[in-house]
Structure formats: structure tokens, C-alpha cells
N, C-alpha and C positions, 0 to 999 in steps of 0.2 A: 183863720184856718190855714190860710196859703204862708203864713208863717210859722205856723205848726210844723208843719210838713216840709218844709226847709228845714227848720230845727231837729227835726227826727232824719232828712237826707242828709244830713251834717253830722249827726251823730251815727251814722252806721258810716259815714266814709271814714269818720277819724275811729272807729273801729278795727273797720278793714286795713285799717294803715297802720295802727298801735299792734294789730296781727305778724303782720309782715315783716316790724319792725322788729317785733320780740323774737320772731324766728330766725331772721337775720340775724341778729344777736346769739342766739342759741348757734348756730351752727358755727359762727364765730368762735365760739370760746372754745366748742367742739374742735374746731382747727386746732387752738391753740393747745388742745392736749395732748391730741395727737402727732402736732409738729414735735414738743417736747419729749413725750415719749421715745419717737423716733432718734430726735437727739440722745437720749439717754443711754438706749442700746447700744449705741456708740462708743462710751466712754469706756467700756472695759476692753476695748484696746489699746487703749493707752495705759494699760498698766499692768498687765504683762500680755505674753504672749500668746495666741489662740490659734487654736489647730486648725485647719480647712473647714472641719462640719461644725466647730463652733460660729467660726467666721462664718459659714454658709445659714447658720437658722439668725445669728443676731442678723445679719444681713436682710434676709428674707421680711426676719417682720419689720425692721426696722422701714424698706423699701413699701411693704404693705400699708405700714402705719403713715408714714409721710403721702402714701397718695390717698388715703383716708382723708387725711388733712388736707388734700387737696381738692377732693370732693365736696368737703364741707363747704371751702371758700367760692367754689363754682355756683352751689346750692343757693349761697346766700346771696347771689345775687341778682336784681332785680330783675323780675322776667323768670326766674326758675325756680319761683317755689314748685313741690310734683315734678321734680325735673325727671325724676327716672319716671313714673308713670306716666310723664305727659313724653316720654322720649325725647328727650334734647341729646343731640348727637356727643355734646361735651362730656358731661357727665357720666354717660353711657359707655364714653373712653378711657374713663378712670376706674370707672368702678368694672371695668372688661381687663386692664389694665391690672389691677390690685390682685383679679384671680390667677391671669395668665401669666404673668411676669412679676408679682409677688409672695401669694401664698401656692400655686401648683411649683415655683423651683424644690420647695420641699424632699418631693419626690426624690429628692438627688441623695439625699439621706442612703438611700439602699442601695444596691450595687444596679448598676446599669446596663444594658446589651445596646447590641445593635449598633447604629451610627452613634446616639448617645455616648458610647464605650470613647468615645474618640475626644469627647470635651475630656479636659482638666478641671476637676472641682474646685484648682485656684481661681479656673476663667470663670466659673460659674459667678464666685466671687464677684471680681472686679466687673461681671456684665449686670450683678446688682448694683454695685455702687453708678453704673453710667445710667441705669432708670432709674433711682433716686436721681441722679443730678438733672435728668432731664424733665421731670415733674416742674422743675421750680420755671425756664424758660415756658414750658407748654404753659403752665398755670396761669404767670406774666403776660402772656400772649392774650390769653381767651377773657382777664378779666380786662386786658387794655383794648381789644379787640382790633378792626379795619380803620380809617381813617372815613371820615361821615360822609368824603366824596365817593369812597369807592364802597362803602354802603348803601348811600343812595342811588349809586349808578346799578348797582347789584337789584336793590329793591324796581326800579325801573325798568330793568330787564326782563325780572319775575313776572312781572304787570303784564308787559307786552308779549310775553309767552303764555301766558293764561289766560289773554283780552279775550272778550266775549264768550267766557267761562262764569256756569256761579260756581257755589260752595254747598250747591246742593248734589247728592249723590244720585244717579240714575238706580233704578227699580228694573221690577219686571225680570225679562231676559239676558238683560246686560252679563251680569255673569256667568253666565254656559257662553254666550255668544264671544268675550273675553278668553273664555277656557278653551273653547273651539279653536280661536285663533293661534295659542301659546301652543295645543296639542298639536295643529296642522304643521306649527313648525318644529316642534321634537320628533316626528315621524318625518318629515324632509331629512332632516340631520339623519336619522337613522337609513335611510334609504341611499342618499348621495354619499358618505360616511362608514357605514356597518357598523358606526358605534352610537350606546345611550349613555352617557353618563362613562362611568368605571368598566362598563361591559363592552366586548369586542376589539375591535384592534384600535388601539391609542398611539399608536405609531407616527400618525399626523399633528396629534396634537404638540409633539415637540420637533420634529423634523421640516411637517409642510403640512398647510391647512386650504379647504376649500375655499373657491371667491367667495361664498357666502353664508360664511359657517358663522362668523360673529353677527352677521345679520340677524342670521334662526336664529344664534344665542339670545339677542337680544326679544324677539319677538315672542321668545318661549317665557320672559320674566311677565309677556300678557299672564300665565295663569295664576303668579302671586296678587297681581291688582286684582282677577275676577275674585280670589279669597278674602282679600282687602276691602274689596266693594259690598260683598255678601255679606263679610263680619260686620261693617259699617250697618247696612241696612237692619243686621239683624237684633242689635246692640242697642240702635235708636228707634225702629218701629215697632220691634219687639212682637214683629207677627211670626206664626208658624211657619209661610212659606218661606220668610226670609233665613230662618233658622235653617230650617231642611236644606234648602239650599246651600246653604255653609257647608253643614256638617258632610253631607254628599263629595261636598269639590274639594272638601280636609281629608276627607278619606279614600278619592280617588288621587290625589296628589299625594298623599301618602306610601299608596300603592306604587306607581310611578315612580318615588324617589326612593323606595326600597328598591323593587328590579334596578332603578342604574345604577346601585351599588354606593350613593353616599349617603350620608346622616345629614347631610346639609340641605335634602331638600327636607326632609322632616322639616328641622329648626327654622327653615325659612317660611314654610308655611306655619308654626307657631309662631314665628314672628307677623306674618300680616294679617293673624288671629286678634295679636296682641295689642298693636300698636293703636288699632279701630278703638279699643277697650277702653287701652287709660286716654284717648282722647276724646270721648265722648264723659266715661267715669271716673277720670283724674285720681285713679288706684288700679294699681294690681289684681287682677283675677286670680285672687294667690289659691285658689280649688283648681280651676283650669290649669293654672301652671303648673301645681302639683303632681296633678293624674298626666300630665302632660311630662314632666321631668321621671314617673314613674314608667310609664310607657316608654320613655325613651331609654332607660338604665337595663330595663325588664326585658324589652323584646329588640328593640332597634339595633343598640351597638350589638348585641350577639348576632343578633340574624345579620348584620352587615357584616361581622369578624368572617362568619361560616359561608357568609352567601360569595363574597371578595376570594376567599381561599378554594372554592368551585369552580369562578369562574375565569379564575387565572391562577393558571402555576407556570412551575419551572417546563411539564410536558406540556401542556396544551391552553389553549385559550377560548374558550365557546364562544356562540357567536349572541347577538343579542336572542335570537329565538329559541335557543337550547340554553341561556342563561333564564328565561320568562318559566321554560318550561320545566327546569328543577327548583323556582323558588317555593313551590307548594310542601317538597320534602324536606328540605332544608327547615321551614318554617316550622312543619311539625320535628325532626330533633331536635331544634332549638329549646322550644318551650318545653320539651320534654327529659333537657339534658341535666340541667341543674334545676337545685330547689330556689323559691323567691329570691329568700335573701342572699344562696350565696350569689346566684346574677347579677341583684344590684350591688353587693361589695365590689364583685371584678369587675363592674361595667363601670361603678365609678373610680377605680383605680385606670382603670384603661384611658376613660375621658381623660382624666387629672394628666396622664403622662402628655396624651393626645393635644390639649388644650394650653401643653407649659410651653411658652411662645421665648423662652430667654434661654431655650438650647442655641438659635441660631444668632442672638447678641451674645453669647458665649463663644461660639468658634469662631465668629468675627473678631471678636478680641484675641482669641489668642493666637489667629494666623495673620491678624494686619494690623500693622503694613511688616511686619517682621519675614513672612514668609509669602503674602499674597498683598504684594502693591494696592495703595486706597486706587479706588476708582476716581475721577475730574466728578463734581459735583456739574458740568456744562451737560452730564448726558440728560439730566433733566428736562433740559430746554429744547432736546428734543421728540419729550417722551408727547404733547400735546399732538406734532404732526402725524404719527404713529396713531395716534388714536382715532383723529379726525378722518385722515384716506382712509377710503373701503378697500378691501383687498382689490375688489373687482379691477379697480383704475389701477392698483397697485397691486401688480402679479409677484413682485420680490419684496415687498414689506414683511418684514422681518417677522419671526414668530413668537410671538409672548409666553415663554416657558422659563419666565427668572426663576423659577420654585426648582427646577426640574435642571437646569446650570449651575444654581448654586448647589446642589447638592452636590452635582458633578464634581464642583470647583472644590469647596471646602470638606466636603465629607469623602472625596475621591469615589461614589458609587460609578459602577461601568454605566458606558451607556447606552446598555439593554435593560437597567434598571428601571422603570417610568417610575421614577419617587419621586416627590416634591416637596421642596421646606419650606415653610412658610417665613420669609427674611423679618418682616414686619417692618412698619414705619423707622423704630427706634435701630432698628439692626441695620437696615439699607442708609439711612442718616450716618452712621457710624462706617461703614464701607468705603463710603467716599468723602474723605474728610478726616474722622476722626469725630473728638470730642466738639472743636470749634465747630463742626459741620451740624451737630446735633444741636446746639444751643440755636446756633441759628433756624435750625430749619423747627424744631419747636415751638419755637416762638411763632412762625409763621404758621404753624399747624392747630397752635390753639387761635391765633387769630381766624385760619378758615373754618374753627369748629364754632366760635363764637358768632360767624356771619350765616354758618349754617343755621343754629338756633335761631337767631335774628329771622332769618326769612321764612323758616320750613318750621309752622306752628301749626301739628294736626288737629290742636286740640282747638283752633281757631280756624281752620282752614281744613277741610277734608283732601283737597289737590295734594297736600305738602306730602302726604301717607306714601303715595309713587314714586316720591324722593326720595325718601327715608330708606325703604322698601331697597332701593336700589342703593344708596349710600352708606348707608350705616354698614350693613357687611362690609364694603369697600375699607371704608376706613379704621375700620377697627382690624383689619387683617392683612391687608395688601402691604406691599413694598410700597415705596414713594414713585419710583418710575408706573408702576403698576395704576397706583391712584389716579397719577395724572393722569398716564394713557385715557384710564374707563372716565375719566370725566366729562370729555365733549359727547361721548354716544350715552355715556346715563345722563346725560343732561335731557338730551332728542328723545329716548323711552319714558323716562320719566313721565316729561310734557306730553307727550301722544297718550301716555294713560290717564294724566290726568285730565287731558279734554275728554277722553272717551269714556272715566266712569263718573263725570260732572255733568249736569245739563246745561245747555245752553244758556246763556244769558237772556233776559226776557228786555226785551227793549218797549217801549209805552209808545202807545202810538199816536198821529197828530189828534188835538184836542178838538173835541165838539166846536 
């Protein structure tokens, strides 16, 4: 009998493994079509000439298709089957990657306003061909990964930042008690500050900041772990109170991040809805995402369009308490102003412009270094100490407003303007440097996205979620001096969430 039962544990692992194997395969050849494809678009430049918007769509899908192909090769490898629904940070950059910087440049097709008016549709161009080329180093990077001492040093470090932690989720109160915490500290901000979010005077945030404004920031990311914790509880024990709970602190956090005026707290609270999900059910909650993607197209980006243009203009700027108390009217001509579907046509034309991340690798290329000198790729090395000092010790630590300079720099807005562009990884790599600077620092970018997945598995580890929680925005959107900066303090939040929505470790006690 006990060699029955061997012989059937043997045949379901060489199952499991001829599974894997075949999938691996699949996604393989999958690359291979899509690299080729890619290639193929290509060739009708060489034989004859093509105008700007030809060059602009072959470009675009061509750029699309090859990071297709590079998702595939990510996918297929070991450790990332479910990669997008178990969220692995890598994957999640490509296929972030493929909308914002391959298929929304599109948009360029139609005539342009605004700062946009100021790129060349040749630069557009050529800032496609520099993410095509930088796909290939990232890719090389994340499948060669860290070197196994500084992986294992990594994994070591994890361990003793998490000691005397399980992987069990705390219950009960924890999540109000969490919310309570993140709330206590977005009402300090508002109190010490006049500002929440987009509302009130943002004057600090690019000129001069409190000693302890990035502190609050950080303590306020308590209330995505309390939704993180909730959605865990409610996913896996699947009671009522754990459910009610959820939906309660989704829908006062929603509230919340409509008055300060962004869409990004929505998004962030579907993301620490989401992440709970595919790591407990290794799929998409593609209903929830849905009604979730509908709501946002429907009511969100309009009421943020009308609520932003209330509570700042060119005359006046209310203050957060006279911004609280028009959102009620605001909300009702929103929903009252257009029919369904024309709101979500213009909501998702808005995101698509909103979300196309290769306007600002486009005016990098076309003003550097020709008319705006590369920056020393050395200011990296000291974007760590920046991040580490608290302002408190450090009263003249400089202010983190690359979004809000660069616009200055390269789009020339005054600076009364408070706009901010988002540089991204691949744009800020290209500033300082050039081409050689992007090869290199890709390569080490997929190498830190493949050590992320290495250690930060929520679908094995419930801790890793406060990581993610806090990273994955980071990385899929920030500049590189940016990144580095937020990394020593999302490291220190992260950890503090994750002891405080894990229980204790249960230690055995001496034996009879």
C-alpha cells in the first residue's frame, strides 16, 4: 500500500511538472511571435520613406508587441506562473509598460494642446525606439537576476525584519484601529499644513515642507494596510463581519480620496482590494475589477475634472473646509451632466492621454543634451541619504519636487504653475546619460524587479502585501532618483505594517 501511494505521489508531481513545463513552452513560442512580429513592422522602413504618423503607429505597435514578448519570457519563468494575479512586481512593469509607453502614445495621432503642443511627433518617434531598446537590457536583467550572495544577504535581512512575525493575519479590530492611525495622521497634515491632498495651498510642497510632513505621509499609507488586512480577512474567512468591514473602510477611503482631489487614492485602495485576492485565489476578480474600472470611468475622473477646477483657479483657491463643503454639488452635476456612455468615452480618452508616460521620454530626447545638458548619473548616489535623514535633523534637506522642476525645465511652465510630469524610470535613465545610461541602469532595474519577486510572495507570505502596497506604485511611476530616495523609508513602513497586521509568532514552551 505504502508503495501505491508513492507511485500516485509520483505521478501527480510529474504532472505538476509536465504542467509547468508545457506552459513554459507556450509562453515561449508566444515570445517568439511577438518578437518577430515586432521585427516585421520594422521593415517597411527600409524601403521607402514614411511620414511622422506612419512612423508613429508602426513604432507604437511594433514597441507594444516586443514588450508583449517580453512578458511572455518573464511569465515563463520559474516561480511566475499567475504572475499578474499573484502580482509580481516584474511583470506588472511590462504589462504597465505596454499601455503607458506603447499603446496610449497613439493618442498623438490627433492634434495636441497644452504642454503636449511642445513635443515634435519626430521625438515621439525616436522616444519609441529608446523603450523598444530598453525592454531588451530590463528583460536580460530580471531573467539573469542578483548575484546568490546578494540574494541571500537580501533574504537574510527579510527574515530579521520580520523575526518573531507569522503569516497569519490579525482579526477583530485591527483594521479601524489601523484606519484610526493613517486618519489621525491626514488630519495632523491638514491642521500643521491647510492642505489635503490637491486642496488648499500646495505652495510647500515645491518650495518648503514641514519637519514632519513625510513622516504623516508615511503613517497615512496605515490606511491602505487596514484595507489590505480587511480584504485578506475577508477573502479567506469569508465571514460577514470581515466583509462589512472592507466594504465600509473602501468606501470611506474613497470618500477621502475624492475631497483631496486625486484618483490615485481610489486606485490605491483597489489595489490593496486586489492584491489580497489573486493571492489567496491566484485570479483576477475580473467582476470587482470591472464595476471597479466602471465607477472609475463613470463618476471618478469627472468628479475629480469638476471638483480640481472648483477648487483651484487662476482667481481663488478654497481652503480644505470650503473645498469638503462644495463636493456634495459638484457630485450631483456630475452625474447629472452627461449620459453613461458619453462619460465613459471621455473618461477613457482623458485617462489614455492622462496615463501616456512617453510625452516626457519625448521632450527628453528632443532637448538633451542638444539644448538641456545630460545630468552626472553620480546624483544617484546621493539620492539614498535624502531619503534616509528626516527633515526634523535636517532643516535644509532639499525638497522632492523632480515632477514639478522638470516641467519648469523642459516644458518651460512659470513657477506659479504647481504641474507635475511624471519623468519615469526610462526618461530620468535617458537625462543623465543618454542611451549607454539606460542600458545600464535597465539591466539593474530588472535585476531589482526580479529580487523583488524573489522575496515579496503574497501569495505565500501575507507580510509581502505592505511591500507591494508601498512598491509597486513606486516603481512603475517614479523617476529613478525618486525611487531610490522612497526606498529606505518604504522599507521602515512597509515592516511596521507588516508586524502590526500579522500576529505574533507563537513560541512552544518548555516540555513536561
Amino acid at each position: 500500500m505504502a508503495a501505491d501511494l508513492e507511485h500516485k505521489h509520483t505521478d501527480v508531481h510529474h504532472d505538476v511538472s509536465g504542467d509547468a513545463h508545457r506552459s513554459a513552452r507556450r509562453h515561449q513560442m508566444l515570445a517568439l511571435v511577438f518578437a518577430a512580429s515586432a521585427v516585421a513592422l520594422s521593415l517597411p522602413a527600409g524601403y521607402r520613406t514614411l511620414d511622422p504618423r506612419e512612423q508613429l503607429v508602426l513604432g507604437a505597435l511594433s514597441a507594444t508587441l516586443l514588450s508583449l514578448a517580453a512578458l511572455q519570457v518573464v511569465i515563463a519563468l520559474p516561480g511566475n506562473r499567475a504572475s499578474i494575479a499573484r502580482w509580481r512586481i516584474g511583470p506588472w512593469y511590462l504589462l504597465w509598460s505596454t499601455l503607458t509607453l506603447g499603446i496610449a502614445p497613439l493618442t498623438w495621432l490627433v492634434p495636441q494642446t497644452g504642454s503636449a503642443s511642445r513635443i515634435e511627433l519626430t521625438s515621439v518617434v525616436t522616444a519609441l525606439a529608446v523603450f523598444a531598446v530598453s525592454l531588451v537590457p530590463w528583460t536580460v536583467g530580471y531573467c539573469v537576476g542578483v548575484p546568490r550572495t546578494v540574494a541571500g544577504a537580501a533574504r537574510r535581512g527579510y527574515a530579521l525584519l520580520l523575526r518573531g512575525t507569522s503569516p497569519t493575519v490579525r482579526g477583530g479590530s485591527l483594521p479601524w484601529v489601523l484606519y484610526g492611525i493613517g486618519t489621525g495622521a491626514r488630519l495632523l497634515t491638514v491642521v500643521l499644513s491647510g492642505r489635503l491632498g490637491y486642496v488648499g495651498d500646495i505652495d510647500g510642497l515645491v518650495s518648503s515642507a514641514g519637519a514632519f510632513d513625510h513622516l504623516l505621509s508615511l503613517v497615512a499609507t496605515f490606511t491602505l494596510f487596514a484595507i489590505a488586512a480587511a480584504a485578506y480577512r475577508a477573502f479567506s474567512a469569508r465571514t460577514r463581519g470581515c466583509l462589512v468591514t472592507l466594504v465600509v473602510l473602501l468606501g470611506i477611503e474613497t470618500v477621502v480620496g475624492a475631497l483631496a482631489g486625486g484618483k490615485q487614492h481610489f486606485l490605491l485602495s483597489l489595489l490593496a482590494v486586489l492584491i489580497p485576492y489573486g493571492a489567496l485565489r491566484g485570479r483576477m476578480p475580473l467582476r470587482i475589477l470591472l464595476a471597479g474600472v466602471i465607477v472609475f470611468l463613470w463618476i471618478a475622473v469627472p468628479f475629480n475634472t469638476a471638483y480640481r477646477e472648483v477648487v483651484r483657479s487662476d482667481e481663488s483657491t478654497l481652503s480644505p473646509e470650503a473645498a469638503v463643503a462644495a463636493a456634495p454639488e459638484i457630485v450631483a452635476d456630475v452625474t447629472a451632466a452627461d449620459s453613461f456612455t458619453d462619460a465613459l468615452t471621455g473618461s477613457t480618452i482623458q485617462m489614455l492621454n492622462r496615463v501616456r508616460m512617453l510625452d516626457s521620454v519625448a521632450i527628453i530626447v528632443q532637448k538633451t543634451p542638444e539644448t538641456i545638458p545630460y545630468r552626472s548619473p553620480v546624483e544617484f548616489a546621493s539620492a539614498p541619504l535624502v531619503g534616509v535623514i528626516p527633515r526634523a535633523l535636517w532643516p535644509d534637506k532639499p525638497v522632492l519636487a523632480t515632477g514639478y522642476e522638470f516641467s519648469r525645465e523642459y516644458f518651460g511652465t512659470p513657477r506659479d504653475m504647481y504641474t507635475s510630469t511624471g519623468i519615469t524610470p526610462l526618461g530620468d535613465l535617458y537625462r543623465h546619460g543618454g542611451i549607454v545610461t539606460v542600458v545600464v541602469g535597465m539591466v539593474l532595474l530588472g535585476m531589482g524587479a526580479r529580487l523583488f519577486d524573489t522575496l515579496f510572495r503574497p501569495d505565500a507570505d501575507p507580510r509581502a502585501i505592505c511591500y507591494l502596497l508601498v512598491f509597486l506604485p513606486l516603481f512603475l511611476r517614479s523617476d529613478i532618483y525618486t525611487m531610490i530616495t522612497g526606498i529606505p523609508s518604504g522599507i521602515i513602513v512597509a515592516t511596521v505594517g507588516a508586524r502590526l497586521i500579522c500576529r505574533r509568532e507563537r513560541t512552544s514552551g518548555p516540555q513536561q
